[in-house]
C-alpha positions as CSV (number, residue, x, y, z in Angstrom):
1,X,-59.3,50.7,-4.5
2,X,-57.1,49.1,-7.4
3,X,-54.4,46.6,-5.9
4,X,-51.7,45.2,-7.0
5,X,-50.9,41.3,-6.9
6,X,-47.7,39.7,-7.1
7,X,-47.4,36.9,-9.8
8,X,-48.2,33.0,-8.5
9,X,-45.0,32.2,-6.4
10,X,-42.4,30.4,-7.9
11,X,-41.9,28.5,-4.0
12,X,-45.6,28.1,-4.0
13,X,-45.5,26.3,-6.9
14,X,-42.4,24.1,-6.6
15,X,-44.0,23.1,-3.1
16,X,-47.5,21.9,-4.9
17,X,-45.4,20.2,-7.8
18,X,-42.8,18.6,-5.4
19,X,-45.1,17.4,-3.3
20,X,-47.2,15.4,-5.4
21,X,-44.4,14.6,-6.9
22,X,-42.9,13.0,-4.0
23,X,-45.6,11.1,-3.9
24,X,-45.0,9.6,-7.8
25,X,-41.2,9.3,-6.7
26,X,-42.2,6.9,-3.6
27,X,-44.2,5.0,-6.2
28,X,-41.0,4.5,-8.5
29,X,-38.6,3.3,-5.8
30,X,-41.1,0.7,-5.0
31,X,-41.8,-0.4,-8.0
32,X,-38.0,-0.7,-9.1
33,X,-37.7,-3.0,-6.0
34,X,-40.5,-5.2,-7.0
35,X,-39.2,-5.5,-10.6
36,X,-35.6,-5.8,-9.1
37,X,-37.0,-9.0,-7.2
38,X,-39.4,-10.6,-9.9
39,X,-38.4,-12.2,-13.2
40,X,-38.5,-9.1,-15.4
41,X,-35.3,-8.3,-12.9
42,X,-33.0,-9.5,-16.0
43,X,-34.6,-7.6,-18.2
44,X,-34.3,-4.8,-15.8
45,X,-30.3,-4.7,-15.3
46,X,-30.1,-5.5,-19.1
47,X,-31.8,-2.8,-20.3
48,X,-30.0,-0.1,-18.1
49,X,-26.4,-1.3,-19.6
50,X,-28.0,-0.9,-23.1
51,X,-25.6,1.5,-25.3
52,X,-27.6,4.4,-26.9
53,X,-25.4,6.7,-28.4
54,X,-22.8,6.5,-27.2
55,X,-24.1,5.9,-23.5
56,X,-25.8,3.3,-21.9
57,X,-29.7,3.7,-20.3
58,X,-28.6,4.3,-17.0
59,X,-25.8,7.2,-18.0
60,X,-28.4,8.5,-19.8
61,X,-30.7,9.2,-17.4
62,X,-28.0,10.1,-14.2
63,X,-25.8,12.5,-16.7
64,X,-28.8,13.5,-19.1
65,X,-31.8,13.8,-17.6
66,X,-30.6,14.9,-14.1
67,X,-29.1,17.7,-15.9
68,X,-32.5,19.0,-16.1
69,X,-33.1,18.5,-12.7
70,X,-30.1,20.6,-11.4
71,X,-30.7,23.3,-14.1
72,X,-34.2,23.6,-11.9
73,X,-32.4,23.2,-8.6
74,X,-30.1,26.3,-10.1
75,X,-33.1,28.4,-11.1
76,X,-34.7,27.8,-7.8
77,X,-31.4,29.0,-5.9
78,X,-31.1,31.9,-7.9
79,X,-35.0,32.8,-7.5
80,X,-35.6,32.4,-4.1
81,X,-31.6,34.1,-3.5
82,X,-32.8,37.0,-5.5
83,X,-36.6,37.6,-4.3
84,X,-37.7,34.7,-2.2
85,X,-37.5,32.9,1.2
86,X,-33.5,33.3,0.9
87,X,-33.6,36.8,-0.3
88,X,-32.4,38.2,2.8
89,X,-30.0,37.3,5.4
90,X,-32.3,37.1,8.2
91,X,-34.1,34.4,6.5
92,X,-31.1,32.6,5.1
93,X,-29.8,32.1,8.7
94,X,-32.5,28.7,10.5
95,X,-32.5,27.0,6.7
96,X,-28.6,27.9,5.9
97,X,-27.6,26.8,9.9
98,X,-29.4,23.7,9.7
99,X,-28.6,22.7,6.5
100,X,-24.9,22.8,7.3
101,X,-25.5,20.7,10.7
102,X,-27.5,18.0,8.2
103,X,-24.5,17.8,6.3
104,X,-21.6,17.8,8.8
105,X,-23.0,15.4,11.1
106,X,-24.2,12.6,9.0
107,X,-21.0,12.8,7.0
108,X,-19.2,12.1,10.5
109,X,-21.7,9.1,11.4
110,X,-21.1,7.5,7.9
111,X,-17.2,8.4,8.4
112,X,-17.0,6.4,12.0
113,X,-18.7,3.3,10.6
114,X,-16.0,2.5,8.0
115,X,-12.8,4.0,9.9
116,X,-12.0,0.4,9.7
117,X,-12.7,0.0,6.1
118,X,-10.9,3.2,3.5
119,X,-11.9,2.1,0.8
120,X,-15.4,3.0,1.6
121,X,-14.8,6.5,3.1
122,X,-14.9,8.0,-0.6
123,X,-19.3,8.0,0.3
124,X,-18.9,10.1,2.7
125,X,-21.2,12.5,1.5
126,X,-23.8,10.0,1.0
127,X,-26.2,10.8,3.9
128,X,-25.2,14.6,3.5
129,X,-28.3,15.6,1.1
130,X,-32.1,16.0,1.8
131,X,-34.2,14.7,-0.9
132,X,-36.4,17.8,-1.3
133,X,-39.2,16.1,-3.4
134,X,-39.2,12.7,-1.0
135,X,-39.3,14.8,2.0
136,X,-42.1,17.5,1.0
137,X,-44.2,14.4,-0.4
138,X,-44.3,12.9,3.0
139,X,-44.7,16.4,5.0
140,X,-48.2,16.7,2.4
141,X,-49.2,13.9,4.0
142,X,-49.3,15.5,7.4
143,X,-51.8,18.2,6.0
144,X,-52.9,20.5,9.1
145,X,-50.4,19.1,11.3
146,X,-47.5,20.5,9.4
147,X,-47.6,24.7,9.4
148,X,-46.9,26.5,6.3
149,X,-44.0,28.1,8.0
150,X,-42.4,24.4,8.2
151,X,-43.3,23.8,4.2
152,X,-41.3,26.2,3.6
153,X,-38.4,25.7,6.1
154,X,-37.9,22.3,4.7
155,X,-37.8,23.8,0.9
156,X,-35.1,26.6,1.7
157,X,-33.3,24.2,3.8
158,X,-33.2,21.6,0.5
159,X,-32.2,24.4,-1.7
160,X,-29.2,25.2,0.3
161,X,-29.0,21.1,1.1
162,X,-28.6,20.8,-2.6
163,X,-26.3,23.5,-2.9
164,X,-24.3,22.3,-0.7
165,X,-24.5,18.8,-2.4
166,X,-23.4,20.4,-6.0
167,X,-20.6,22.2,-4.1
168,X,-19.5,18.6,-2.7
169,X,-19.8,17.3,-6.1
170,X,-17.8,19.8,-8.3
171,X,-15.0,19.6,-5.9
172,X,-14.7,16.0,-4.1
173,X,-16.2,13.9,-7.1
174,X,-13.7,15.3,-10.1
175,X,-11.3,12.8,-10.8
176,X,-9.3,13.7,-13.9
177,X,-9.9,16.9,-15.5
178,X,-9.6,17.7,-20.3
179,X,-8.3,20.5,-20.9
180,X,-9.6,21.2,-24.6
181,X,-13.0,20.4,-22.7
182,X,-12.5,22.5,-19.7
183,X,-11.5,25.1,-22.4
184,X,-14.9,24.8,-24.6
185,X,-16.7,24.9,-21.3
186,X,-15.2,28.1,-20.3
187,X,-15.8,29.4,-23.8
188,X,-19.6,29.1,-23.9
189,X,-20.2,29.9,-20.5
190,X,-18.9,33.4,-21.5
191,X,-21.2,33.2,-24.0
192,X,-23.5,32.6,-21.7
193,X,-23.1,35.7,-19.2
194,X,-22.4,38.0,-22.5
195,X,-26.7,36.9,-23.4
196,X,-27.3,38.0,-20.4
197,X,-25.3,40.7,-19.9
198,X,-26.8,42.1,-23.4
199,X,-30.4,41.3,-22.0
200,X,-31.8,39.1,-24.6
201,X,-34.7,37.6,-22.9
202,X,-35.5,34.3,-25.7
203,X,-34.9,31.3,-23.6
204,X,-33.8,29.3,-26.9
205,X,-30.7,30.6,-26.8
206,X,-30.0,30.1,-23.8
207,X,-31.1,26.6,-23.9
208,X,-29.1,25.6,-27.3
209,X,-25.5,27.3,-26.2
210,X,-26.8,25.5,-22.3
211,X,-26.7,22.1,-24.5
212,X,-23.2,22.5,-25.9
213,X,-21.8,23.2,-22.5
214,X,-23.1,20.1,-20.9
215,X,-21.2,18.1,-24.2
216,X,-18.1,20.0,-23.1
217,X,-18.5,19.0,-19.1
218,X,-19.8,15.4,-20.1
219,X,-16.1,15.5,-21.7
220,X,-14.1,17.3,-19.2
221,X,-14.1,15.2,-16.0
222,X,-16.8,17.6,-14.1
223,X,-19.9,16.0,-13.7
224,X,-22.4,16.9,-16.5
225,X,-25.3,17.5,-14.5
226,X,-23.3,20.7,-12.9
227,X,-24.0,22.3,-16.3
228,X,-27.5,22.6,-15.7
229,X,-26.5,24.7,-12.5
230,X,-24.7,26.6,-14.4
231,X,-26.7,27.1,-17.0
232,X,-29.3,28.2,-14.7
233,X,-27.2,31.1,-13.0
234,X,-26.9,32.7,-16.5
235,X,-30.6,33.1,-17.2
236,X,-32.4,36.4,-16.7
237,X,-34.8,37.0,-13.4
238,X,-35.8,40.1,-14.7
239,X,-37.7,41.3,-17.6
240,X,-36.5,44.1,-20.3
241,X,-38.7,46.9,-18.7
242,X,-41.6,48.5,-20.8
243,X,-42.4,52.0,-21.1
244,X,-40.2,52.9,-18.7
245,X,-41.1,50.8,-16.0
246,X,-38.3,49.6,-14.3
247,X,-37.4,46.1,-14.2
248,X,-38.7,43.4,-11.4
249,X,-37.1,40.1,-10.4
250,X,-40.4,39.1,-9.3
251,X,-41.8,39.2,-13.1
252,X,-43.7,36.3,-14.0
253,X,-42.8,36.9,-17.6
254,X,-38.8,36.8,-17.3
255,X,-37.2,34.1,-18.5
256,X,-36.1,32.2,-15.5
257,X,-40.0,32.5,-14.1
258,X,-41.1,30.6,-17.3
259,X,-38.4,28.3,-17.7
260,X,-39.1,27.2,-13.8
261,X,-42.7,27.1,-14.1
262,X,-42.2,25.1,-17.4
263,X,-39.5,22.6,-15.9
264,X,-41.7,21.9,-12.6
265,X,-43.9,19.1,-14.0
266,X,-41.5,17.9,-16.0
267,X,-39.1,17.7,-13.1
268,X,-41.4,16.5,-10.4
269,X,-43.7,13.8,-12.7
270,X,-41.0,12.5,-15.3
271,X,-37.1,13.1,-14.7
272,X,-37.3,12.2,-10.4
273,X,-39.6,9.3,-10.8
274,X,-37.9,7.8,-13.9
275,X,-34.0,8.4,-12.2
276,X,-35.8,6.8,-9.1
277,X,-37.1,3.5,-11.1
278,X,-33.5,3.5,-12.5
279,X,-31.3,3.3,-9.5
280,X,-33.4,2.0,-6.5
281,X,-33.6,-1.5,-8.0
282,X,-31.9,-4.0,-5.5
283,X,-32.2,-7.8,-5.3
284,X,-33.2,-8.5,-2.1
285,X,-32.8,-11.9,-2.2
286,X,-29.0,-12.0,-1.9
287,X,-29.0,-9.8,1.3
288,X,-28.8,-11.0,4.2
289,X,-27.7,-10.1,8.0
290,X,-23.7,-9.4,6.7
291,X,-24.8,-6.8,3.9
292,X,-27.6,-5.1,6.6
293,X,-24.7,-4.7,8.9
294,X,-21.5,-4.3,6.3
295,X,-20.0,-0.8,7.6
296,X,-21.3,1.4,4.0
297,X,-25.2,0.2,5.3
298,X,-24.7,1.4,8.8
299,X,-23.0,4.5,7.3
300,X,-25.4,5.3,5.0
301,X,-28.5,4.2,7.1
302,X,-27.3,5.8,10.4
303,X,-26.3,8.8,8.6
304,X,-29.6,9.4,7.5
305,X,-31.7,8.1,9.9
306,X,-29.3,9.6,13.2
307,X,-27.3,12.2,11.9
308,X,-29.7,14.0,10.1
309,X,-32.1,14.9,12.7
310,X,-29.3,15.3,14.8
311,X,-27.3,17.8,12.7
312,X,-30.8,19.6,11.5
313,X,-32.0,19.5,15.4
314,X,-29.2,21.0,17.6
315,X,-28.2,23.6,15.4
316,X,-31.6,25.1,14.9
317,X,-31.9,25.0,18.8
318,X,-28.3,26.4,18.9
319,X,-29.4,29.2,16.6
320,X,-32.5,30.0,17.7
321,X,-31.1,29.8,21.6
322,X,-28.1,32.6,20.5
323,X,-30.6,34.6,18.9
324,X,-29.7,34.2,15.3
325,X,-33.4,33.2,14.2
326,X,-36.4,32.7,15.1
327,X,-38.6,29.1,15.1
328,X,-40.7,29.0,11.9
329,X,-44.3,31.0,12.9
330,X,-46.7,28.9,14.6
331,X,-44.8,25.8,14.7
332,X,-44.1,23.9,18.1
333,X,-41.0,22.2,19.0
334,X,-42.4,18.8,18.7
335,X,-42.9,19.6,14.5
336,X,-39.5,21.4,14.1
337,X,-38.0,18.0,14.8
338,X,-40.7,16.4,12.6
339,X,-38.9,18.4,9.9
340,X,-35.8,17.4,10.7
341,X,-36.9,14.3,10.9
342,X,-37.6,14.2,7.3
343,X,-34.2,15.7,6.6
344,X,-33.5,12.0,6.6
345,X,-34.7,11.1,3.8
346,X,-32.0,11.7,0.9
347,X,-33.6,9.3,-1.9
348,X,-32.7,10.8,-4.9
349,X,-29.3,13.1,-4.0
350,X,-28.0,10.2,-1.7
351,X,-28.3,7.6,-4.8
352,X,-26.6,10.5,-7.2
353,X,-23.5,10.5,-5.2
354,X,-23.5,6.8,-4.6
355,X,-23.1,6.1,-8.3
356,X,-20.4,8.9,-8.1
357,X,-18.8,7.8,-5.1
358,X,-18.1,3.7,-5.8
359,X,-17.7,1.6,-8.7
360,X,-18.1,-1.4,-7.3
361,X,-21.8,-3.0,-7.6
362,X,-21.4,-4.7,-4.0
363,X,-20.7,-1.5,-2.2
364,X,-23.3,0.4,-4.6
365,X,-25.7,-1.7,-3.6
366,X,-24.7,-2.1,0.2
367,X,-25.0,1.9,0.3
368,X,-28.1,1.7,-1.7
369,X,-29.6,-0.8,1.0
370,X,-28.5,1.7,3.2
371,X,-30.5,4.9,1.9
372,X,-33.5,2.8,1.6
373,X,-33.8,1.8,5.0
374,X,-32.3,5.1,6.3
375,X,-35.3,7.1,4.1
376,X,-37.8,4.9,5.5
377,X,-37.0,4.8,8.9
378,X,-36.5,9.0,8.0
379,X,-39.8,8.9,6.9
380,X,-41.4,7.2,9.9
381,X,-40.0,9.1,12.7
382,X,-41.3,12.3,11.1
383,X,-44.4,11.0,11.0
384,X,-44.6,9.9,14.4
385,X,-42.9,12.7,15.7
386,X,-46.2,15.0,13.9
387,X,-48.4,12.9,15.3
388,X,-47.5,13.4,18.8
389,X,-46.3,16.8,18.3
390,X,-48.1,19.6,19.9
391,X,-49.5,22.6,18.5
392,X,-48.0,26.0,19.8
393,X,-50.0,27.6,22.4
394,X,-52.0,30.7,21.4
395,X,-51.0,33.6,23.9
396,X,-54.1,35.7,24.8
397,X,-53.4,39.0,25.1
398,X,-55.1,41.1,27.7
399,X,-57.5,44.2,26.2
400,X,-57.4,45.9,29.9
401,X,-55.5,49.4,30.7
């Protein structure tokens, strides 16, 4: 009998990438603290305030190079939106409740530690995003403790974690607006959808008009990595359709399937790990008991390592209680909260809207302090909480009339 197989999974294969790449990404953070506390640590700062066209290293690499990274988180939106695990509104409903709860209640932890202090509630959403790569990394390294199910809970609760996150961004972190740019912008993104709309299916295109619209938001007061999003929502799922076949989003040969696949590496073993080395550097050897307990740590910390589980937790029990979903298949209660657990660590997102959030290096780096210990402790409690969780029970059913 001839069958029919579906192309390699674009979820599959973020999941593989992201998790190995998690891995690389814990490697960078450490390594930027041990540089950040040695005597290449000058060296370090210096080269990261280095002009370069316009742009110093580390603008480079948070405007630049983590454009590429949100053009992928914009392709994997659209993908799994279209013909994934978020296809549908059943299985939008556990990831999309229990991202929302992992971003209202942390933002309200890190809002009641610095009531006292305004000046610091601008980082509010600092503890409000899941580091997707970070957190699948460490759920890897639970191997048959963690179900597939939960894999791929934790990835479509990211996705819409980091939508969420790019939501918060465009509108909270735009502080002056160009008009000549915002006009430009709007210009080539009509270029843009009238590609698509004409189906040309050549990515270079895309990817050359893409590059002119991240000049025009570097220059218009958005954020410039929100072009990549963009960008992203513009190229085709589906493939022109031969011989009239009709057309598939799940086509392995469309344009968005090979621009993911061909970002993934990229993504996972070069832009993460090098925006990681970049921005986790802290010296250590000017903090002390004040800057562990300075109201933007707690925030940040508590936010992450409290709220997140918290928020994650009771509104997946609150949704699954009323009905509205169903707990991942074969997963026990006791590895549900391992996941959220892991919610808690926001590495790479948390640090994104840090350097968005305060210009100050002290609170920067008091925040920064904050995710750190916040992503650890994250990363701890999930693993404790896999290995005392449970396996679900296997119900026998009886064969008898």
């Amino acid at each position: 009998m001839c069958m029919t197989t579906r192309p390699f999974s674009a979820l599959r294969a973020f999941l593989k990438s992201e998790s190995a790449g998690g891995l690389l990404l814990m490697g960078s953070a450490a390594l930027a603290l041990v540089v950040a506390n040695s005597p290449l640590a000058e060296g370090y700062f210096h080269v990261l305030h280095v002009y370069v066209a316009g742009l110093s290293v580390a603008h480079w690499v948070n405007d630049g190079l983590m454009a590429v990274f949100f053009l992928l988180v914009g392709l994997e939106i659209k993908r799994e939106t279209v013909d994934g695990e978020l296809s549908s509104w059943s299985r939008r409903v556990l990831p999309g409740v229990a991202a929302l709860g992992g971003m209202v209640v942390p933002a309200l932890i890190y809002v009641a530690a610095n009531l006292q202090t305004p000046a610091n509630l601008r980082g509010w959403a600092i503890p409000a995003a899941t580091d997707i790569a970070f957190a699948l990394g460490v759920l890897s390294l639970m191997g048959s403790r963690a179900p597939a199910s939960l894999k791929v809970f934790l990835a479509a609760l990211a996705i819409i974690d980091d939508l969420g996150a790019i939501l918060i961004i465009a509108i909270f972190y735009t502080d002056h607006l160009t008009l000549w740019a915002l006009g430009g912008a709007a210009v080539t993104l009509a270029v843009l959808v009238t590609m698509n709309r004409l189906k040309m299916m050549k990515l270079w295109p895309y990817l050359l008009v893409g590059a002119g619209l991240w000049v025009f938001f570097l220059k218009s007061g958005i954020h410039a990595t929100l072009a990549g999003v963009i960008l992203a929502m513009t190229i085709p799922i589906t493939q022109s359709s031969k011989k009239g076949s009709p057309a598939r989003p799940d086509d392995e040969h469309s344009p968005l399937h090979r621009l993911e696949h061909g970002l993934n590496p990229w993504v996972a073993y070069l832009v993460v790990p090098v925006f990681g080395f970049a921005n986790a550097g802290v010296a250590l050897g000017q903090v002390g008991l004040a800057e562990l307990t300075a109201p933007a740590t707690l925030g940040a910390s508590l936010g992450l390592f409290l709220g997140k589980p918290l928020g994650v937790g009771l509104f997946c029990l609150a949704a699954i209680k009323l009905g509205w979903a169903k707990r991942p298949n074969g997963a026990s209660w006791g590895q549900l909260f391992g996941v959220c657990a892991l919610c808690g660590i926001g590495f790479t997102m948390s640090l994104f809207i840090n350097n968005l959030a305060f210009d100050a290096p002290v609170l920067q780096d008091e925040t920064k302090i904050g995710v750190l210990v916040g992503s650890l402790m994250s990363a701890l409690l999930g693993w404790l909480a896999f290995s005392l969780a449970s396996r679900p029970r296997k119900v026998h059913i009886s064969q008898d009339v």
